[in-house]
C-alpha positions in Angstrom: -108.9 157.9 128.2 -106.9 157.6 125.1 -108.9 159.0 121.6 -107.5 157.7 118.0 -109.2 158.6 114.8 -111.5 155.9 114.7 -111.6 155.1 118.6 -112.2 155.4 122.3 -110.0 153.5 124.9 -110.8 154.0 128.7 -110.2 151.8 131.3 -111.8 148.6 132.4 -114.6 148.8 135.0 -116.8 146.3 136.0 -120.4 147.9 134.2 -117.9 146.0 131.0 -118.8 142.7 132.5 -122.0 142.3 130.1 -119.7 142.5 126.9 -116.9 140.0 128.5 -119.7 137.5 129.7 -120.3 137.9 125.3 -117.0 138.0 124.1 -115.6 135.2 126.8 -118.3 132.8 126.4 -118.1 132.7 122.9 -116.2 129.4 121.5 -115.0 131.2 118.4 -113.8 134.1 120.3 -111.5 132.3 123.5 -110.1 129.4 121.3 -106.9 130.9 121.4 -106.9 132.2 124.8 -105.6 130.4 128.0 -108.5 128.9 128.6 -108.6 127.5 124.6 -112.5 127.2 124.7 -115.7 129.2 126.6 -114.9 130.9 130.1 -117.3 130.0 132.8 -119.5 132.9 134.7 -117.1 132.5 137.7 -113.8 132.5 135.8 -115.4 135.9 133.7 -116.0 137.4 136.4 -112.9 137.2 138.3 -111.2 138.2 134.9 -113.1 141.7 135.0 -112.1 141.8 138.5 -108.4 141.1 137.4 -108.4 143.9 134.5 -110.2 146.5 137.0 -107.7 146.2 139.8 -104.7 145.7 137.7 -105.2 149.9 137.3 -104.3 150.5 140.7 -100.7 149.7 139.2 -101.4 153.3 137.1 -102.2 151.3 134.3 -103.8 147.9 132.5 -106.4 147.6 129.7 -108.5 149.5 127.8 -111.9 149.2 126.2 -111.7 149.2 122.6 -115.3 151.8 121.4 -115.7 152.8 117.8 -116.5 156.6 118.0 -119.1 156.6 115.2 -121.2 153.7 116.7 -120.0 153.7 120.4 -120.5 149.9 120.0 -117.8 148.0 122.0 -115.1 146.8 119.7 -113.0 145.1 121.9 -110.5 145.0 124.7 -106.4 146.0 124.4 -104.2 146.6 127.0 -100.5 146.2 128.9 -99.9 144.3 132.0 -97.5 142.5 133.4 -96.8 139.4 132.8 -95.9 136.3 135.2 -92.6 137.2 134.6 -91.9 140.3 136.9 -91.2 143.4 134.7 -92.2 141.9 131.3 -95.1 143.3 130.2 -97.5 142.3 127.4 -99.7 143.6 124.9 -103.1 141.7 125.1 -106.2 142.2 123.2 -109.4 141.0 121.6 -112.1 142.0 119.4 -115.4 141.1 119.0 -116.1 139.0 115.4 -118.0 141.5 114.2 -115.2 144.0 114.4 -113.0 141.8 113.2 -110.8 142.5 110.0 -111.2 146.4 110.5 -108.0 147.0 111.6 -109.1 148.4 115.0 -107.1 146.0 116.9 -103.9 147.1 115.5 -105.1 151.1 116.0 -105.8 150.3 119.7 -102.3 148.4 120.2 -100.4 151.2 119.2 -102.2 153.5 121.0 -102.0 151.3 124.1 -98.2 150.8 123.6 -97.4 154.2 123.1 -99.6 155.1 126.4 -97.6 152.3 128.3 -93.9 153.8 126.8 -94.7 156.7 128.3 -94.6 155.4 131.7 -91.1 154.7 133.3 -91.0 151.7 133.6 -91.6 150.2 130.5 -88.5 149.7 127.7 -90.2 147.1 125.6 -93.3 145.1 125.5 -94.0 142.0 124.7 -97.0 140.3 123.0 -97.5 136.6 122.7 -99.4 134.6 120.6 -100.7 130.8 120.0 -98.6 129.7 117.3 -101.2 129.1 115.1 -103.1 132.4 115.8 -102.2 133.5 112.3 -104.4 136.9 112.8 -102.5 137.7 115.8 -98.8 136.8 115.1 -100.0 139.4 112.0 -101.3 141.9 114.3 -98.3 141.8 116.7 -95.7 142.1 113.1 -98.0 145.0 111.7 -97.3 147.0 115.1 -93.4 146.9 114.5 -92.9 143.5 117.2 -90.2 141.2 115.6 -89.7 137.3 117.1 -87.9 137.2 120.5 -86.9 133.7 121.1 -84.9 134.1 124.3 -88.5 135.6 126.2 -90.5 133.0 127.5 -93.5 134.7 129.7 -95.9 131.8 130.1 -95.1 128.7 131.2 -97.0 126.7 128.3 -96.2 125.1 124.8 -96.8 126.7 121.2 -96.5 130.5 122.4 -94.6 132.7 120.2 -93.2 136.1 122.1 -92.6 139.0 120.0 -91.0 142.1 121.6 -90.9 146.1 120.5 -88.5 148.3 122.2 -89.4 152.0 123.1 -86.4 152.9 120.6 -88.0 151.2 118.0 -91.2 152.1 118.7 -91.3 155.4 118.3 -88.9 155.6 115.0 -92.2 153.5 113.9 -94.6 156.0 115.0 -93.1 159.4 116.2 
């Protein structure tokens, strides 16, 4: 469990399927995630599945809980990507949390929990390219453009990138 000033992170489990079945069934929500529209109950489920047993790597995503309301905010976490040791930031919150600035709180929380394992020297995040809110996100956490990065096999992704180095002259 990771604790910021506003927040509680702790790992996925699968009691958090009710909030994705929410969050990844809305149209608003998933329009810029892979899927680009609502996820079906079969695909949601085997994405709860994904984030639960991606932890048996020692680490993965995080529930995003505000600490005065212990409403579910959102999700954030690190994984890897399809490209062996590349891993990316990824995260959502729900509309009505939006704007708050709890998903940039929970990134750097979640990137300085991931630097803080070997393994990791950078991370990358990756956005749609006309995901304005989330290319912001990603430059308000210290990631510049990395153009020679390309994690996903798909058009109109921007990758960003944040070393360890640079990380922590941001945010020692």
């Amino acid at each position: 469990m990771i604790e910021t000033s506003r927040l509680i992170l702790r790992p996925v489990e699968s009691t958090d399927l009710p909030f994705f079945k929410s969050f990844l069934s809305c149209p608003v929500s998933t329009r810029f995630l892979p899927n680009e529209g609502p996820y079906s109950t079969k695909q949601i489920a085997s994405y709860v599945r994904n984030r639960v047993e991606h932890w048996q790597r020692g680490f993965g995503s995080f529930m995003i809980i505000c600490k005065s309301s212990t409403e579910y905010v959102g999700y954030v976490g690190v994984e890897e990507s399809p490209r062996p040791d590349c891993f990316d930031l990824r995260y959502g919150v729900a509309r009505a949390h939006a704007g708050q600035g709890f998903a940039k709180e929970a990134a750097v929380a979640c990137i300085e929990y991931a630097l803080g394992r070997e393994e990791f020297e950078q991370v990358f995040g990756v956005a749609k390219e006309d995901n304005l809110a989330s290319v912001a996100i990603l430059q308000k956490i210290g990631m510049t453009p990395n153009d020679n990065e390309r994690l996903y096999d798909a058009d109109g992704l921007l990758t960003f990138a944040i070393s360890a180095a640079r990380f922590y002259e941001l945010y020692d």
